[in-house]
ZAMARGU-4260 file (C-alpha; in steps of 0.2 Angstrom, whole numbers, plus 5000, padded with zeros to 4 digits):
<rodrens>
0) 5000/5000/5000 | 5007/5018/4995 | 5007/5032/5005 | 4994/5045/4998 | 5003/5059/4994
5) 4989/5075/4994 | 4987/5092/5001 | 4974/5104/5003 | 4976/5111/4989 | 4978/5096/4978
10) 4959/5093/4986 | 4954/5107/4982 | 4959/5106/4961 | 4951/5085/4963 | 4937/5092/4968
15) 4934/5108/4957 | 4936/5094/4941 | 4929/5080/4947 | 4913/5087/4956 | 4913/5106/4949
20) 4914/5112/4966 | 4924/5128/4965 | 4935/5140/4977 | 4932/5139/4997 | 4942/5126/5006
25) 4948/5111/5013 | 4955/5103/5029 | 4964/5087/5030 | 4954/5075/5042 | 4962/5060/5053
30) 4960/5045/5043 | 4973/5027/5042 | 4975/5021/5027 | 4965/5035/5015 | 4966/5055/5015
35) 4951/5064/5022 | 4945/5082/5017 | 4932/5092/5025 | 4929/5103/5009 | 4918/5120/5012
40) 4917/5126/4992 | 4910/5144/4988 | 4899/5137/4974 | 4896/5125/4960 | 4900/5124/4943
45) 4896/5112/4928 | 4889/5098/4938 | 4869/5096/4934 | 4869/5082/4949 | 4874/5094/4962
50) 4856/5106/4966 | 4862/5118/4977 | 4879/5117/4991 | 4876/5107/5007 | 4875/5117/5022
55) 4888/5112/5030 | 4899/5106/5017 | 4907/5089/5009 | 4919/5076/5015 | 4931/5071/5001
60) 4938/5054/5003 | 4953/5049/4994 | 4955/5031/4995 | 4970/5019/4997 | 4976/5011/4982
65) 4973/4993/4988 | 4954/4998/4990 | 4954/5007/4976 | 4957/4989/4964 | 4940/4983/4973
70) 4927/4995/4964 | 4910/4984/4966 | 4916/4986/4985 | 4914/5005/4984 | 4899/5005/4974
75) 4893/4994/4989 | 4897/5007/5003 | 4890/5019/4992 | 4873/5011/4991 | 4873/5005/5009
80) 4874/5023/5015 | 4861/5030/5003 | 4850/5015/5010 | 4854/5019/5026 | 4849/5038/5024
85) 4836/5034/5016 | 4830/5027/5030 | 4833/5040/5043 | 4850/5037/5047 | 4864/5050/5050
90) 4877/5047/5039 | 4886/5054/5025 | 4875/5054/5008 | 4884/5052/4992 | 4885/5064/4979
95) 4888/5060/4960 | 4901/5068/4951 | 4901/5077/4933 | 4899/5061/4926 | 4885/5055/4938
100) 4895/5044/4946 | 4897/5041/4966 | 4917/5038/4964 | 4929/5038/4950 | 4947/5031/4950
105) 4961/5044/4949 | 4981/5044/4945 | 4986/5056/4957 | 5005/5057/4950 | 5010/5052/4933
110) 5011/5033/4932 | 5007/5032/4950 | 4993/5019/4954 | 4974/5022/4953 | 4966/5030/4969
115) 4946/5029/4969 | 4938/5047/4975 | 4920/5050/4981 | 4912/5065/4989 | 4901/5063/5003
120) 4889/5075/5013 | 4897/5081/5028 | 4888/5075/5044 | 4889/5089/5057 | 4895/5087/5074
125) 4908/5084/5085 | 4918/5064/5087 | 4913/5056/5100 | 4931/5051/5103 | 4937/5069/5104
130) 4923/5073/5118 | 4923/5072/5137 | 4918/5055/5142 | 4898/5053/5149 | 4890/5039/5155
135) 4876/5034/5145 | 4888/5034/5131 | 4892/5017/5131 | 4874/5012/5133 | 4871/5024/5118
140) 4879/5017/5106 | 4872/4998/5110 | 4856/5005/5105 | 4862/5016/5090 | 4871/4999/5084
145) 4855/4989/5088 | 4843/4998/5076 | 4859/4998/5064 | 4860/4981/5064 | 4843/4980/5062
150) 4844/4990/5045 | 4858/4980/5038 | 4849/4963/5039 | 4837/4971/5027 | 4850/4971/5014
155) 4864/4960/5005 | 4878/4967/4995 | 4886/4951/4985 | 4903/4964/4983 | 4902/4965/5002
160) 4898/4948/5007 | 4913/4942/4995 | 4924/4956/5004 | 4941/4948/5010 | 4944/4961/5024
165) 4963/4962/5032 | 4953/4970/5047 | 4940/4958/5050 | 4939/4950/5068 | 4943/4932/5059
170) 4959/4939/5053 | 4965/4944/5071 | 4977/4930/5069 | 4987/4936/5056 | 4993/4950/5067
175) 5006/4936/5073 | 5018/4937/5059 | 5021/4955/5068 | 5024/4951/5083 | 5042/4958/5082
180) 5034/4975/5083 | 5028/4971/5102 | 5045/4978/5112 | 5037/4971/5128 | 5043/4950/5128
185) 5027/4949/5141 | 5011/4959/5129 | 5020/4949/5114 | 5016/4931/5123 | 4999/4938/5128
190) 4993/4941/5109 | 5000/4925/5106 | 4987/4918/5119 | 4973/4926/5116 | 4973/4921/5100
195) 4975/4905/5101 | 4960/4904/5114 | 4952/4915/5097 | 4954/4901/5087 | 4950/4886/5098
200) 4934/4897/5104 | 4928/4901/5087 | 4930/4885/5080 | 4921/4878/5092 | 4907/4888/5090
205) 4906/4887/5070 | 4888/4885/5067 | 4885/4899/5078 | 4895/4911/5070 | 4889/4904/5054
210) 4870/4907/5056 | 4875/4922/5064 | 4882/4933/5051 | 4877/4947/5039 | 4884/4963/5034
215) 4891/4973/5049 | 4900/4991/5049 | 4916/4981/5056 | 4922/4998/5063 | 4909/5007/5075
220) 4922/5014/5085 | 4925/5035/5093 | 4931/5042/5076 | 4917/5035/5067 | 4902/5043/5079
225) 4894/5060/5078 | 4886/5066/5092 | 4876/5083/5096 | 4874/5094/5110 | 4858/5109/5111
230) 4869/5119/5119 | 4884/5123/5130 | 4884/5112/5144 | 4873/5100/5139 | 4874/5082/5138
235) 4878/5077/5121 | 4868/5064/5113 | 4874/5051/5098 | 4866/5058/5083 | 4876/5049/5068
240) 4888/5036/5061 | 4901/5038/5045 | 4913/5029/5036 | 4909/5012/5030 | 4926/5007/5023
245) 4927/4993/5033 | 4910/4986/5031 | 4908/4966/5028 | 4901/4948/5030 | 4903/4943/5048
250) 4895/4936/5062 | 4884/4949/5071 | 4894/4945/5089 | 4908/4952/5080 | 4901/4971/5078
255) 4896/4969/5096 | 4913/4965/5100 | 4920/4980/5091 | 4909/4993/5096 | 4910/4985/5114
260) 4929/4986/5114 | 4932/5003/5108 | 4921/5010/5119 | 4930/5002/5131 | 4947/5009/5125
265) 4938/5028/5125 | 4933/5027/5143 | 4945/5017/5150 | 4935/5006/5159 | 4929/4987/5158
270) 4910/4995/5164 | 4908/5005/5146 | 4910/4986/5139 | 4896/4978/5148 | 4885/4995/5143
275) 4888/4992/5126 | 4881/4976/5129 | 4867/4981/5139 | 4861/4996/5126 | 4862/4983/5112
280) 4852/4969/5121 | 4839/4983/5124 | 4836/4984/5106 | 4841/4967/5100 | 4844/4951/5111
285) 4862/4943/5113 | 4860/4923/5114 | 4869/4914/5128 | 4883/4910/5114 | 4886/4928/5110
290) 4890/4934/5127 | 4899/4916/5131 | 4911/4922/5115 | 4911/4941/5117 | 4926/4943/5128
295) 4938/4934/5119 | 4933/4941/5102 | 4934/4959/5114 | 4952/4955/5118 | 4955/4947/5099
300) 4949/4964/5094 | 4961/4974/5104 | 4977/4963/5101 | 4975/4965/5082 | 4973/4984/5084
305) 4988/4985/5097 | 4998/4975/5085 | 4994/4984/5069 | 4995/5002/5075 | 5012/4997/5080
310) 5016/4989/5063 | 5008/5002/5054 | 5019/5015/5064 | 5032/5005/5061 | 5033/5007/5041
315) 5026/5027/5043 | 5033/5034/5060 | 5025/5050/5055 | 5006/5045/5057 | 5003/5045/5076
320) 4984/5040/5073 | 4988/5023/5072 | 4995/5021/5087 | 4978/5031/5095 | 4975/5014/5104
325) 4990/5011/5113 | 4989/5019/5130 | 4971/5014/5136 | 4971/4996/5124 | 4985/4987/5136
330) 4980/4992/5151 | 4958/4986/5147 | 4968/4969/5138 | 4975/4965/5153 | 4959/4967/5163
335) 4948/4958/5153 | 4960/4944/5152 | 4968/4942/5166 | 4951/4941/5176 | 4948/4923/5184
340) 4938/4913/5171 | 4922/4916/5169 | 4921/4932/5178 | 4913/4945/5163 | 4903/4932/5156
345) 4894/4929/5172 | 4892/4949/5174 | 4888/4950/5156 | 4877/4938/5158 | 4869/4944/5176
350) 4866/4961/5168 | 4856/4954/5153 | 4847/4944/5165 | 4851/4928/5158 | 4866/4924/5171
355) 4858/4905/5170 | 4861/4903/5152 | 4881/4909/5151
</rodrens>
């Protein structure tokens, strides 16, 4: 994978030829493997798909170019997140370009590979992750994820449920051919554990998993969570959800494992996990085999994302957002693992109120 090499202004011209959307500007946003602008244009020219500017301007994605070789994938997103707002969610809306497509595939140096770009609606408000903590977060974003989930078993992408994802839970393992990048002798033969108790856990419960499955967001983590406020000093609320590059075919305990964990990491507490849990079951029941596997796909979840932020650190020292899990990821790994046996399925369980079944 090559290192997108775009500035602002470099956005700016993208979007001025591919979209007609002319002067204003642009600011880079976080983002791992693509490049993100938040584009704010003064007006719009020769593009009969565009009526009128959004309010609050466009999100310009510029895609990796491994993603980029996978269009039917894109076309997917695209069509998941129009279904979506189509059905009252907040999320980005895609917006066709001169041509009157959702994306086209650009060389953004002479001879340098094929990068597919697409233009979104910008979703207003402020990152969950870049908030003070609250609460009702965690419980929040159960239900939000509940009625998500929901939504999606409506619908079946063929170019998503093909999807070979590298970030997929069932690819956890292959974070062991990078162990190297773990300075600490002790967490490197902890990730070597957990996934191996991965493994032996989820083959074990194959059917499970198997009935289990549909398309999931496969990253519903802080960065990817718009939340709202009516005014200074009050509570904010979680009004949205973006990005679905990491969208695929998985089993539904897995999405609840992700969401559970990274709320876990943003409040740097194991309580956060079991209220993701509890705002989800709320909405949407979790069977006795779905709590009996969540903490070891938690702990999966958290030793491929410790391990790739280092690797990916590793080959570009100067992106410090892949290593945004780090500090609170070790310390919640260790909790949930190092627990007696047993110990958060039965709380797991006690809160759902099926502490008989786990």
């Amino acid at each position: 994978m090559e290192r997108i090499e775009l500035d602002a202004d470099g956005a700016l011209a993208l979007a001025a030829r591919l979209y007609g959307l002319t002067g204003g500007s642009a600011t880079e946003m976080v983002g791992y493997d693509d490049k993100n602008f938040r584009l704010q244009p003064d007006e719009v020219v020769g593009n009969e798909h565009v009526d009128g500017l959004a309010p609050h301007g466009y999100t310009l994605k510029v895609i990796n170019n491994v993603d980029s070789e996978y269009p039917d994938v894109i076309d997917g997103q695209n069509f998941l997140f129009q279904f979506l707002y189509d059905r009252g969610v907040v999320c980005p809306r895609p917006i066709k370009n001169k041509q009157g497509k959702t994306f086209s595939v650009e060389q953004l140096r002479p001879n340098g590979p094929g990068h597919a770009v697409r233009l979104l609606e910008f979703v207003p408000g402020d990152m969950l992750g870049r908030v003070p903590w609250q609460a009702d977060f965690a419980v929040q974003v159960g239900r939000e994820l509940a009625k998500l989930t929901a939504l999606l078993d409506e619908v079946d992408v063929p170019a998503i449920r093909a999807r070979d994802m590298p970030w997929s839970l069932w690819r956890a393992p292959d974070v062991l051919q990078h162990l190297h990048v773990v300075p600490d002798a002790a967490r490197a033969a902890l990730v070597s554990e957990v996934l191996d108790a991965f493994r032996r856990d989820t083959e074990a419960h194959a059917d499970f998993l198997r009935d289990d499955a549909g398309i999931i967001h496969g990253d519903y983590n802080q960065f990817n969570l718009v939340v709202r406020r009516p005014g200074a000093g009050a509570a904010y609320s979680l009004a949205g959800v973006i990005d679905l590059g990491d969208c695929h075919w998985a089993p539904r305990v897995f999405e609840v494992a992700l969401a559970a964990t990274y709320m876990g990491m943003t409040s740097g507490t194991v309580e956060a996990v079991r209220d993701v849990l509890v705002g989800y079951a709320e909405r949407r029941p979790l069977a006795p085999e779905a709590v009996g596997l969540l903490r070891v796909c938690i702990c999966a979840r958290l030793c491929q994302s410790l391990v790739l932020g280092l690797h990916a650190h590793e080959k570009d020292p100067s992106n410090a957002y892949v290593l945004d899990s780090q500090q609170s990821g070790w310390p919640l790994l260790l909790a949930l693992w190092q627990a007696p046996p047993g110990t958060f399925e039965a709380q797991w369980g006690e809160a759902l109120g099926m502490q008989r079944q786990v």
